[in-house]
SERO-4910 file (N, C-alpha, C, O; in steps of 0.05 Angstrom, whole numbers):
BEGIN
 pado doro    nc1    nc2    nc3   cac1   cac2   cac3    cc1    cc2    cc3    oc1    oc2    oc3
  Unk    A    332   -346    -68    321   -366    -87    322   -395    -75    302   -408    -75
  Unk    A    347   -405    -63    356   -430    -49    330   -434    -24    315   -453    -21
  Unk    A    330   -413    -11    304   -415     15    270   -420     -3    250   -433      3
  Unk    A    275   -407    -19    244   -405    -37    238   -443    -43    221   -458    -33
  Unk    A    258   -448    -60    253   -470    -74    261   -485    -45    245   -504    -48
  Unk    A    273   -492    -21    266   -516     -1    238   -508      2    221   -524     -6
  Unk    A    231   -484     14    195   -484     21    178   -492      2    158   -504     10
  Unk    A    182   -490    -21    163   -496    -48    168   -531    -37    151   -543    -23
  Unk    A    198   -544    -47    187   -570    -40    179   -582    -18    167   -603    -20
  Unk    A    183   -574      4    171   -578     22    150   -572     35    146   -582     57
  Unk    A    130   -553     20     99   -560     17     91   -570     -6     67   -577     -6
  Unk    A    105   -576    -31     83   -600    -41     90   -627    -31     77   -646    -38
  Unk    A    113   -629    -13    115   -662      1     99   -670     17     91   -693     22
  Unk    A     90   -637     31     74   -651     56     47   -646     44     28   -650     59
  Unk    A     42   -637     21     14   -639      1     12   -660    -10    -10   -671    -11
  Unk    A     31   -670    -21     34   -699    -32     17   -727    -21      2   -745    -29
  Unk    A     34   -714     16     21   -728     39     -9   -733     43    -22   -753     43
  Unk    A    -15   -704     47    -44   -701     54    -66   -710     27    -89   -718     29
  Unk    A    -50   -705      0    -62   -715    -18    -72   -750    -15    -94   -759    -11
  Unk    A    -46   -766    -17    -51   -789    -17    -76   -796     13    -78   -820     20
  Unk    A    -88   -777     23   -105   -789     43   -135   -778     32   -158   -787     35
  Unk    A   -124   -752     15   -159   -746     17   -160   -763    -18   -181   -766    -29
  Unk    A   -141   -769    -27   -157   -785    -39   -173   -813    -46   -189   -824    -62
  Unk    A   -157   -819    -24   -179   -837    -22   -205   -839     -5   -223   -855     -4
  Unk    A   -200   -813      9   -233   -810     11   -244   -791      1   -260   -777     14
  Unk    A   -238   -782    -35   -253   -768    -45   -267   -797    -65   -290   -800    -73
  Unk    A   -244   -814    -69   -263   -838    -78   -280   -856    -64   -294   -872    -78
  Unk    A   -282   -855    -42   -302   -863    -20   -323   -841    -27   -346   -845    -36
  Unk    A   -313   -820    -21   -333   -808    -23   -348   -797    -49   -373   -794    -50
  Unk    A   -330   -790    -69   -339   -784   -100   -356   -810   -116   -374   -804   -132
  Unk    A   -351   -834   -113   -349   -854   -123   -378   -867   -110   -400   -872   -122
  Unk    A   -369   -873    -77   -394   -881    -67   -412   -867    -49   -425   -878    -32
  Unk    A   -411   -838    -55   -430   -830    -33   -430   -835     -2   -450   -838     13
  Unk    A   -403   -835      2   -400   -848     36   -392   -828     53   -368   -829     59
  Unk    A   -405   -809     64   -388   -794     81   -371   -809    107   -385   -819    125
  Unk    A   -353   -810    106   -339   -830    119   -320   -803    139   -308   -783    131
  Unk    A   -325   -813    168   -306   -802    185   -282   -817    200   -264   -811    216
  Unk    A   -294   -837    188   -263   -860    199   -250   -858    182   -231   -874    186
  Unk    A   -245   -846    160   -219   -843    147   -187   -835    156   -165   -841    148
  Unk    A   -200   -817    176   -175   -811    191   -164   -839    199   -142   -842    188
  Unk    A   -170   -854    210   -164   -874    226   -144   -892    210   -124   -899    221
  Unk    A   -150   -899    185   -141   -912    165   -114   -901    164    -93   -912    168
  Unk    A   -119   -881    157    -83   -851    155    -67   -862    182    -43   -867    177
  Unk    A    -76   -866    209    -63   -868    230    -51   -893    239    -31   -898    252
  Unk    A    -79   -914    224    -58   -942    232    -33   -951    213    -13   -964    218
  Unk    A    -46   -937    182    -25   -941    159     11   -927    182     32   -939    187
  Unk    A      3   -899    189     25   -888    200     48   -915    230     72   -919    232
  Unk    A     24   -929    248     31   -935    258     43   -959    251     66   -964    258
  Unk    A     24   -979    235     37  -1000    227     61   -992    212     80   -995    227
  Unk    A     65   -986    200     86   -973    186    115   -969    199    139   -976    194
  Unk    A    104   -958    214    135   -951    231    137   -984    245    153  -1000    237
  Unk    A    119   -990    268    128  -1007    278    128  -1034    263    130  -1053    279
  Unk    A    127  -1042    239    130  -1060    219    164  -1056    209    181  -1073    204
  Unk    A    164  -1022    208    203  -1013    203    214  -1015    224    238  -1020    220
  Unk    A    207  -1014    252    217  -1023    275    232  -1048    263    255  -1047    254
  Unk    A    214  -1072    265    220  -1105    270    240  -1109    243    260  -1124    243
  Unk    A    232  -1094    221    249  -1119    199    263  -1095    186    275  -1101    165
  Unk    A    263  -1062    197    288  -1044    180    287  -1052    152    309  -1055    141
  Unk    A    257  -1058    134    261  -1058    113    229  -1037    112    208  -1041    124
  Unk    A    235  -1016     95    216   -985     94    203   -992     64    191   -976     51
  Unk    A    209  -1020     55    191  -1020     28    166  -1039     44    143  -1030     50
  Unk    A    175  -1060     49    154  -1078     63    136  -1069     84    113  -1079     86
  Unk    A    145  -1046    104    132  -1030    119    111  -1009    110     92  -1004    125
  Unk    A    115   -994     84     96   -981     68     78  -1003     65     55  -1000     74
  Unk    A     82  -1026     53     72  -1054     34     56  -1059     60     32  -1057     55
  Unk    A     61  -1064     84     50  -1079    107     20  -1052    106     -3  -1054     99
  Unk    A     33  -1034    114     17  -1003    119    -11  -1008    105    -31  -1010    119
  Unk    A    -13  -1010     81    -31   -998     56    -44  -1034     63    -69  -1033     62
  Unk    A    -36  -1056     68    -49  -1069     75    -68  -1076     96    -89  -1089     95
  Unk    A    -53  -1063    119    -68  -1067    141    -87  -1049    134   -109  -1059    139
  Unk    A    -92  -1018    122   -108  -1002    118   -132  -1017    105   -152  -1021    117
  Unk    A   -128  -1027     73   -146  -1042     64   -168  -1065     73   -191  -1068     67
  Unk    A   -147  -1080     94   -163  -1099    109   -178  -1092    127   -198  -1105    134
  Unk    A   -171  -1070    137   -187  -1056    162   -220  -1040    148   -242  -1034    158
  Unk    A   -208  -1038    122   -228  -1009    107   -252  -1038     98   -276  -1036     98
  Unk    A   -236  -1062     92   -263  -1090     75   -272  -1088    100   -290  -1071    102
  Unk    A   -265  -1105    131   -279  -1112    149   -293  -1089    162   -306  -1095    182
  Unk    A   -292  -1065    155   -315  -1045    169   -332  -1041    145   -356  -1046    147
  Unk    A   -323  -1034    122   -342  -1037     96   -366  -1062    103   -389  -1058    110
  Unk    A   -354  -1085    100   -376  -1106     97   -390  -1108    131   -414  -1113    132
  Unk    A   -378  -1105    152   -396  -1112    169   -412  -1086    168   -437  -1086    165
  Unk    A   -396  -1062    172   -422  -1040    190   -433  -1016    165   -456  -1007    164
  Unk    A   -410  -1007    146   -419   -981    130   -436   -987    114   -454   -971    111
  Unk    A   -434  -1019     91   -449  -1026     77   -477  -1020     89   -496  -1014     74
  Unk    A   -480  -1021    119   -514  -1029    130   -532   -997    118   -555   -994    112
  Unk    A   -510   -978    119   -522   -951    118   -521   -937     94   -527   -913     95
  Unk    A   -513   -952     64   -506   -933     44   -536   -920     35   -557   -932     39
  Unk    A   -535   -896     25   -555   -881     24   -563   -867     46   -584   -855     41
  Unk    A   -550   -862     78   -562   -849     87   -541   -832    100   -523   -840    115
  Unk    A   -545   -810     94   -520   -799    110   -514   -793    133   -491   -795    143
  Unk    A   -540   -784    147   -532   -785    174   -526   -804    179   -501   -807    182
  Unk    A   -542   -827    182   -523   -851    196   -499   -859    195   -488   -872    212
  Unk    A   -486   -847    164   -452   -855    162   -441   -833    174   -417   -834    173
  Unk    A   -451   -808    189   -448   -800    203   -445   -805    224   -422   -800    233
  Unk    A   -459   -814    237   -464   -819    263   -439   -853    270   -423   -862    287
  Unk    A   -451   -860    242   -429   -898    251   -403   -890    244   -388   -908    250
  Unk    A   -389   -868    231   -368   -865    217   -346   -856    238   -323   -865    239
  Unk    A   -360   -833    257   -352   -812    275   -348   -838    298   -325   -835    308
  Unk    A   -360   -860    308   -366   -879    326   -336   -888    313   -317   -882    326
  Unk    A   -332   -903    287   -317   -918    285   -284   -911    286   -266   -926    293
  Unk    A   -283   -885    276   -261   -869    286   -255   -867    313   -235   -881    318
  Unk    A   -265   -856    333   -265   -864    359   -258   -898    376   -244   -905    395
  Unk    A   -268   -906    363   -264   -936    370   -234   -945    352   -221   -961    366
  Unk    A   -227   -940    336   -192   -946    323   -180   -926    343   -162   -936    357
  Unk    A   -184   -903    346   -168   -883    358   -158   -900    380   -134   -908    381
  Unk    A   -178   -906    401   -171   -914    420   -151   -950    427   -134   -957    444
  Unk    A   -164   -964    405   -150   -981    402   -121   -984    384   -107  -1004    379
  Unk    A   -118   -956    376    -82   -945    376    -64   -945    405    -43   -953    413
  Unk    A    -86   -932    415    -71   -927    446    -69   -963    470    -56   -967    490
  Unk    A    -87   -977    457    -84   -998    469    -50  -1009    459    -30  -1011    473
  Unk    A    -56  -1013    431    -30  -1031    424     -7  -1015    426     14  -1027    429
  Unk    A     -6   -988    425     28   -971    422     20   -946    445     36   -927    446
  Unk    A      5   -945    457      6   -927    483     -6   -894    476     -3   -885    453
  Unk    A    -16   -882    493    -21   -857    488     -4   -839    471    -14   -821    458
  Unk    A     27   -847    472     44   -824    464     49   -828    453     50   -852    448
  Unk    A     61   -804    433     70   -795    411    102   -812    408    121   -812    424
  Unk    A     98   -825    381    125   -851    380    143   -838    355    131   -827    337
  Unk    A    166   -839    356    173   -829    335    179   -846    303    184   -870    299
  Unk    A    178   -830    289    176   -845    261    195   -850    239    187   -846    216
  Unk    A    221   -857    242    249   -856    228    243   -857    199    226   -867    184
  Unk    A    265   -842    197    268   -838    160    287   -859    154    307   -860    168
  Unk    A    282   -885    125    300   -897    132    329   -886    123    334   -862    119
  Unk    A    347   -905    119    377   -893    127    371   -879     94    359   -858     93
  Unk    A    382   -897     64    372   -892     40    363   -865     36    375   -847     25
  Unk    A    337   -864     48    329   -833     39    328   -807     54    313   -787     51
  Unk    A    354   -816     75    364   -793    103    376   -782     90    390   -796     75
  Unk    A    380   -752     88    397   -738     84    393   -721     57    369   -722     56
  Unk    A    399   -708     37    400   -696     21    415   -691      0    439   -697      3
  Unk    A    406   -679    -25    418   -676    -53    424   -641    -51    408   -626    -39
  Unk    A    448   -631    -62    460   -606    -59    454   -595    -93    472   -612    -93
  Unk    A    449   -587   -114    452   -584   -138    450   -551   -141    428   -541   -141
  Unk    A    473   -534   -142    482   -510   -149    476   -498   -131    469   -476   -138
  Unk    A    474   -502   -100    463   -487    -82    446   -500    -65    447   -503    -41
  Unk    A    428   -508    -86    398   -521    -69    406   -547    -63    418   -565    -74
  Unk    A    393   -539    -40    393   -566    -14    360   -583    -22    338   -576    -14
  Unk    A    364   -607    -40    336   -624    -37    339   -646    -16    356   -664    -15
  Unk    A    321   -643     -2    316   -666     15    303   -696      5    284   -697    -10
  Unk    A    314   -713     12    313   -738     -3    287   -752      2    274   -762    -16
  Unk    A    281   -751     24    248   -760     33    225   -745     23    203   -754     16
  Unk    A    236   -711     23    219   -699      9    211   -701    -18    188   -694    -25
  Unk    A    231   -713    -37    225   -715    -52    217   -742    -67    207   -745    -90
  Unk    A    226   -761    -48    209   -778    -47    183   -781    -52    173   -790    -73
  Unk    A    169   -770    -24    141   -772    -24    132   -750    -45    109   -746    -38
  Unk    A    136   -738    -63    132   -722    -81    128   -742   -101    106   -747   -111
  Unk    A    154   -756   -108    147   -778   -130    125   -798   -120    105   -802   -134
  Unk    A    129   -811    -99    105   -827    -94     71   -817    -96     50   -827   -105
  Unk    A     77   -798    -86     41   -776    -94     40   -779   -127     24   -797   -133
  Unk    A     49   -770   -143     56   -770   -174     51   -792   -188     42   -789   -211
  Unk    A     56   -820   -176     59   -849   -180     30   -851   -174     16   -860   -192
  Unk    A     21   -845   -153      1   -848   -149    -30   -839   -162    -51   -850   -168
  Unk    A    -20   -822   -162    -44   -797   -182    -41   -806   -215    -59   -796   -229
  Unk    A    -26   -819   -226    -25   -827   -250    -42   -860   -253    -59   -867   -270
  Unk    A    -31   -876   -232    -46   -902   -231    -78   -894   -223    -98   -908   -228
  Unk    A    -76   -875   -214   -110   -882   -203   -130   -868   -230   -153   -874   -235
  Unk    A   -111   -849   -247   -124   -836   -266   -129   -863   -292   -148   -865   -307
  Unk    A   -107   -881   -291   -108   -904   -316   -132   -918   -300   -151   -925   -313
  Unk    A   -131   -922   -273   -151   -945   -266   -177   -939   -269   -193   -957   -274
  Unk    A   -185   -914   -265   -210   -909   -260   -219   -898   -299   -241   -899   -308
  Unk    A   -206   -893   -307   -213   -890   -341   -195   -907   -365   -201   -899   -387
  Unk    A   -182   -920   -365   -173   -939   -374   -174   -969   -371   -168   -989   -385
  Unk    A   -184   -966   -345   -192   -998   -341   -228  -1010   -340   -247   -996   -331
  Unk    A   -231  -1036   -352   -259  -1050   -341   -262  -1038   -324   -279  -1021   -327
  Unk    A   -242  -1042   -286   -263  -1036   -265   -271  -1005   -260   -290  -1000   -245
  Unk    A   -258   -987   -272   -265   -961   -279   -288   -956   -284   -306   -944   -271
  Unk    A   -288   -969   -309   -318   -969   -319   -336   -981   -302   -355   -966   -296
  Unk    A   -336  -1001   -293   -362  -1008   -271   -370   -997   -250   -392  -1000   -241
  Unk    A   -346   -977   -234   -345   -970   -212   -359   -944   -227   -382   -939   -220
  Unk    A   -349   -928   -244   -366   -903   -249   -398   -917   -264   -420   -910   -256
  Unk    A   -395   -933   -279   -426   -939   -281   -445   -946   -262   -469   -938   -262
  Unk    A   -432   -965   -239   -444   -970   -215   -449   -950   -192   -459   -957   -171
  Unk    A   -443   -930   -195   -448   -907   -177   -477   -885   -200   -494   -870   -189
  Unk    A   -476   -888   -222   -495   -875   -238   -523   -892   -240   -546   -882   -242
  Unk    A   -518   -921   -239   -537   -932   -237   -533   -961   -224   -519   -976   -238
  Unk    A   -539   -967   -210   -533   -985   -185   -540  -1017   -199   -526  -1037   -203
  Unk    A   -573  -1008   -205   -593  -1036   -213   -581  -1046   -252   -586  -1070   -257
  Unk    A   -570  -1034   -270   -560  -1043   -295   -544  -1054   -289   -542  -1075   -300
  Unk    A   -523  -1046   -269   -492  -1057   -276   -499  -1082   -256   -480  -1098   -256
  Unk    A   -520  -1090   -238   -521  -1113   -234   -541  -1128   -248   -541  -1153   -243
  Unk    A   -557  -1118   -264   -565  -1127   -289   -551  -1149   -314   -557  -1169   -327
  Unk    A   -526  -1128   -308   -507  -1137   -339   -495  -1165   -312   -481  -1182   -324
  Unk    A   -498  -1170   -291   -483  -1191   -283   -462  -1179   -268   -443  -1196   -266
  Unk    A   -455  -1154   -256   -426  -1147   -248   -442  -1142   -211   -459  -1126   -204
  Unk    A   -426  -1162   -196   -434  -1160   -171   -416  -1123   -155   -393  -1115   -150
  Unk    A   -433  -1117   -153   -435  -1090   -148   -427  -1080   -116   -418  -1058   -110
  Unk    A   -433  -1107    -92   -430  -1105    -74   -395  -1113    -60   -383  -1105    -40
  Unk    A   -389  -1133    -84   -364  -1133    -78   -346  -1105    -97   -328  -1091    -88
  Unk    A   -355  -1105   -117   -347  -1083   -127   -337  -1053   -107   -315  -1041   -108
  Unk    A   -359  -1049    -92   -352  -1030    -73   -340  -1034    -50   -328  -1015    -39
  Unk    A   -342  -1055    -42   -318  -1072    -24   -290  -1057    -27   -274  -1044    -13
  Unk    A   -293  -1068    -57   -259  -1065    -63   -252  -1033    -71   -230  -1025    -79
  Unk    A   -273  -1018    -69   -263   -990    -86   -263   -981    -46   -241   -974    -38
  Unk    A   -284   -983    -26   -271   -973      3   -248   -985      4   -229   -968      7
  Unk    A   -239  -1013      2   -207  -1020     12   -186  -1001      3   -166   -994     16
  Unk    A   -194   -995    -25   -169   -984    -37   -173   -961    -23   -155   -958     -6
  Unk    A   -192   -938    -22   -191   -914    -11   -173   -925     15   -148   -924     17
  Unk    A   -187   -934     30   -168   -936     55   -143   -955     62   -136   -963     84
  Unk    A   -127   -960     30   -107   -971     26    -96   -952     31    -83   -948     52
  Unk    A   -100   -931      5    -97   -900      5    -84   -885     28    -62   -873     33
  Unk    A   -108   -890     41    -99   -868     69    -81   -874     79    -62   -858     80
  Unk    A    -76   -904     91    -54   -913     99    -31   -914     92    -11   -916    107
  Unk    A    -30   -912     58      4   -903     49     12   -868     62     33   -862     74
  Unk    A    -12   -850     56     -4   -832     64      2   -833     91     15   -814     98
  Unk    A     -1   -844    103     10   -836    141     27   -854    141     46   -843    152
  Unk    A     36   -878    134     62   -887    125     82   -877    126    102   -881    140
  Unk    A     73   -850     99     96   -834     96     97   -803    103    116   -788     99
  Unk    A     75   -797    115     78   -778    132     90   -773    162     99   -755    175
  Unk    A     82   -806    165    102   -810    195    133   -804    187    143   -782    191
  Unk    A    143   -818    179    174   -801    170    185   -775    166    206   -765    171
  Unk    A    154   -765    150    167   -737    132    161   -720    162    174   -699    162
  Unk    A    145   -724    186    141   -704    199    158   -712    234    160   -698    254
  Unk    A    167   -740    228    179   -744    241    177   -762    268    195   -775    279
  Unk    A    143   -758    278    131   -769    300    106   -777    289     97   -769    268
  Unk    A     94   -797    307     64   -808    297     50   -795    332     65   -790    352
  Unk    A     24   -793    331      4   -797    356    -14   -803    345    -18   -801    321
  Unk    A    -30   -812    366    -66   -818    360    -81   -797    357   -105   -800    352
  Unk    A    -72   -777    358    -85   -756    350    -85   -743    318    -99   -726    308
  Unk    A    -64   -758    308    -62   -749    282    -84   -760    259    -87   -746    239
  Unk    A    -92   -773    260   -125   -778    249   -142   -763    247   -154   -761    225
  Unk    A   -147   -750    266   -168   -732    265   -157   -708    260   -174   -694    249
  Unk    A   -132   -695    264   -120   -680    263   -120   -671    222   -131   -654    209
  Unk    A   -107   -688    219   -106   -691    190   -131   -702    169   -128   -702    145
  Unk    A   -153   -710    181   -180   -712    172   -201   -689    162   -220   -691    147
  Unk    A   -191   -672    174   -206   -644    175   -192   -632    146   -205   -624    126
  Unk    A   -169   -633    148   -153   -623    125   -159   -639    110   -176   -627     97
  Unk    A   -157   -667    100   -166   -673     78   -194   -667     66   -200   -665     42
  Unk    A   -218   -665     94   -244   -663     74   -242   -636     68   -260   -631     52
  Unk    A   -227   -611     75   -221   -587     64   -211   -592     30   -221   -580     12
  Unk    A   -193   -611     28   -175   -611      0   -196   -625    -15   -195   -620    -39
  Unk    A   -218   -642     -7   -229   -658    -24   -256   -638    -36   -266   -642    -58
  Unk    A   -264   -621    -21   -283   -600    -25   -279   -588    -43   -294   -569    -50
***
């Protein structure tokens, strides 16, 4: 029973994980019609900044916080310069998406090197809870609650809130909701950032839960998410 229940939580942590990435590119993609293959990329710098942000200041809240930002900023400045040019066509977000992944990949390996860096758990959530037997792992269940936290805010935002409503009205009909006055272009701005805020918390905290980061983990873990988002 004790072996059952570590494996049980320890695949929905590392589902938890893979969750917080595909969803935000099921809202890239559910939301705006973007087949987006740079998503991975977002998951990998979130992972890298992350760690090496816990490197410098050994604080793992501000390092998530840094993570999901650099992701966002990275997801506005490719949104507004190059993806916006192609919405509606898919091959081409094909073709520029697959390009733009490639081009972060490699400029991972400029700033932190080809190899695989490893990704510390901080001290706080090292080690484990014992309760009648069972051994819970503290990171694991961590990122369990953070997936959870997550999946509840995005369910109030997108149906409980104004921008909910615009973002699902603005995907049903593009020309009303800039009719009624709601600029639509920044609107989608901000719904890619958040997807690829998204991704970036997840590799944040997947770098810990699995222990090591590479540049390969983007694409690696890209495949799997557009599986979960299907």
């Amino acid at each position: 029973m004790e072996t059952f229940i570590n494996l049980f939580t320890n695949g929905v942590a590392i589902g938890m994980a893979v969750f917080l990435m595909a969803v935000g590119l099921s809202i890239i993609f559910g939301l705006m019609s973007v087949l987006n293959l740079s998503h991975g990329a977002f998951y990998m710098w979130g992972a890298y900044v992350g760690a090496w942000v816990f490197g410098v200041t050994h604080s793992f809240l501000f390092a998530v916080l840094s993570a999901v930002l650099a992701g966002a900023l990275i997801g506005t400045v490719l949104e507004r310069l190059t993806i916006s040019r192609v919405y509606g066509d898919h091959v081409l977000q094909l073709l520029l998406t697959m390009g733009l992944m490639m081009v972060l990949s490699e400029l991972i390996k400029v700033f932190w090197g080809p190899n695989p860096l490893v990704s510390p758990v901080p001290e706080y959530l090292s080690g484990s809870w014992e309760i009648g037997g069972i051994v819970l792992i503290k990171f694991r269940m961590f990122t369990i609650a953070v997936g959870l936290m997550v999946a509840l805010l995005l369910y109030l935002l997108l149906k409980r809130t104004m921008l909910g409503v615009v973002v699902r009205a603005g995907v049903e009909n593009r020309e009303m909701v800039q009719a009624l006055g709601f600029d639509i272009k920044k609107i989608f701005t901000l719904v890619f950032a958040l997807g690829a805020g998204l991704a970036a918390l997840g590799g944040a905290i997947m770098g810990p839960l699995g222990g090591a980061i590479s540049p390969s983990m983007g694409l690696d873990h890209q495949l799997l998410a557009f599986v979960v988002v299907v």
